[in-house]
C-alpha positions as CSV (number, residue, x, y, z in Angstrom):
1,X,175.8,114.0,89.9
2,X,175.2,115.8,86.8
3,X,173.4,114.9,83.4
4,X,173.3,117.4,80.5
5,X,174.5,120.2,83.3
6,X,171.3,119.0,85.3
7,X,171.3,117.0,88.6
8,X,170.0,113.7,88.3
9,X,167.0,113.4,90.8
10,X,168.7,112.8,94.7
11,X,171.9,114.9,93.7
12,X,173.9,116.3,95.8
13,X,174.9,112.5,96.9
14,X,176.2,112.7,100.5
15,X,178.6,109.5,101.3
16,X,181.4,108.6,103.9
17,X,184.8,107.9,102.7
18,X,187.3,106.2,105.1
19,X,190.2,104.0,105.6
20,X,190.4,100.4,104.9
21,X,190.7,98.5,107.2
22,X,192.6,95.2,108.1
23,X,190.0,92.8,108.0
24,X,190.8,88.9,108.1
25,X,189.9,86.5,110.9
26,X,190.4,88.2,113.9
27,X,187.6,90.1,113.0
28,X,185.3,87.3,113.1
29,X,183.0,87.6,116.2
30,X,180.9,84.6,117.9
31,X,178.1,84.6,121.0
32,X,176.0,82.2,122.3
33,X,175.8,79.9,124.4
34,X,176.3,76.7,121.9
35,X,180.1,77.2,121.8
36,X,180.1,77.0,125.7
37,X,177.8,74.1,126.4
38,X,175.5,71.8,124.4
39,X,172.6,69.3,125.1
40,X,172.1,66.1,123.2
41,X,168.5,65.7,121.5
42,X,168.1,69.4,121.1
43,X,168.9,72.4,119.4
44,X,172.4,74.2,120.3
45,X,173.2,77.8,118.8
46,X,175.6,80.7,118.6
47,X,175.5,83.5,116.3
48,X,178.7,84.3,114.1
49,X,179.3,88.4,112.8
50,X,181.4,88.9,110.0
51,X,180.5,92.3,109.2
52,X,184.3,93.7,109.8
53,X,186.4,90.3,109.0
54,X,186.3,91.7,104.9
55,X,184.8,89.4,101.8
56,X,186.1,85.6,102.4
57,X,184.3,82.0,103.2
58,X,183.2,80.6,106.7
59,X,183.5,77.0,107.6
60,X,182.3,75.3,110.3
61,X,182.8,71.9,111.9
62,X,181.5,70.1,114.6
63,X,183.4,66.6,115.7
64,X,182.8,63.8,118.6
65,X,181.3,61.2,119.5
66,X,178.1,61.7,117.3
67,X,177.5,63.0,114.3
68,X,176.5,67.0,114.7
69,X,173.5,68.2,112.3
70,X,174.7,71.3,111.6
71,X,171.8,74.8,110.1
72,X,173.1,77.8,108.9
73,X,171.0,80.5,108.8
74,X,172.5,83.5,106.6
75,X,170.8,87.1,108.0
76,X,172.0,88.6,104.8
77,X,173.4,91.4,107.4
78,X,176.8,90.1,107.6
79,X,175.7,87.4,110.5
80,X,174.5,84.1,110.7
81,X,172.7,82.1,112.9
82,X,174.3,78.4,113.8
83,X,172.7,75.7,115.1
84,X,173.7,71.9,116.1
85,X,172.1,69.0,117.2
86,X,174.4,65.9,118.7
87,X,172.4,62.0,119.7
88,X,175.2,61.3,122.2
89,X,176.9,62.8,125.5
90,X,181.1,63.9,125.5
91,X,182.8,66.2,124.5
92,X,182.9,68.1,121.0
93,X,185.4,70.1,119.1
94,X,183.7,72.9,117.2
95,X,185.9,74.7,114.4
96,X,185.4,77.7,112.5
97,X,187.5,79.4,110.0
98,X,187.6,82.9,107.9
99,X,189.7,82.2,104.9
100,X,190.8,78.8,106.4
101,X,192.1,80.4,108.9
102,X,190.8,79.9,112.8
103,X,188.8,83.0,114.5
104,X,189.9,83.8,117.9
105,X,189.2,81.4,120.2
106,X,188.5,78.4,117.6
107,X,188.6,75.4,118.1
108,X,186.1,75.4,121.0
109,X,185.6,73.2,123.6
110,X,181.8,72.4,124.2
């Protein structure tokens, strides 16, 4: 990058250029054991990557016999940190969508 024929300070820029890609929901990646199992009285996580689903909103639900607490922890890195907390015992249906739509393997059983 040039100003008055000179380069600015840091020029020669080097950068990657590449295909977009198809990002969306599918792209949405989850770990943790939180959206395998949970305990009541205590804190349940699973981490969440968006970093390749694209721009778009995240929602997450947690329904069942109690009401879940829910605290979302944004990295600022393209993932988040989840966590829940449920008062009674059974079993809980945790959603999450991309762009209202469900990631793979949402809704989860826990």
């Amino acid at each position: 990058v040039k100003h008055r024929d000179m380069h600015v300070p840091g020029s020669p820029f080097q950068f990657t250029v590449g295909p977009i890609v198809d990002g969306g929901a599918h792209k949405v990646k989850t770990s943790g054991h939180g959206l395998e199992y949970g305990h009541t009285g205590r804190r349940n996580e699973f981490q969440i990557s968006t970093r390749e689903a694209g721009a778009g909103g995240l929602s997450i639900a947690i329904e069942g016999p109690s009401k879940a607490e829910i605290d979302f922890e944004d990295r600022k890195d393209g993932s988040c940190l989840v966590s829940y907390r449920v008062s009674d015992p059974g079993e809980y249906i945790g959603s999450i969508k991309f762009n209202d739509d469900h990631i793979n393997g949402s809704p989860f059983r826990v």
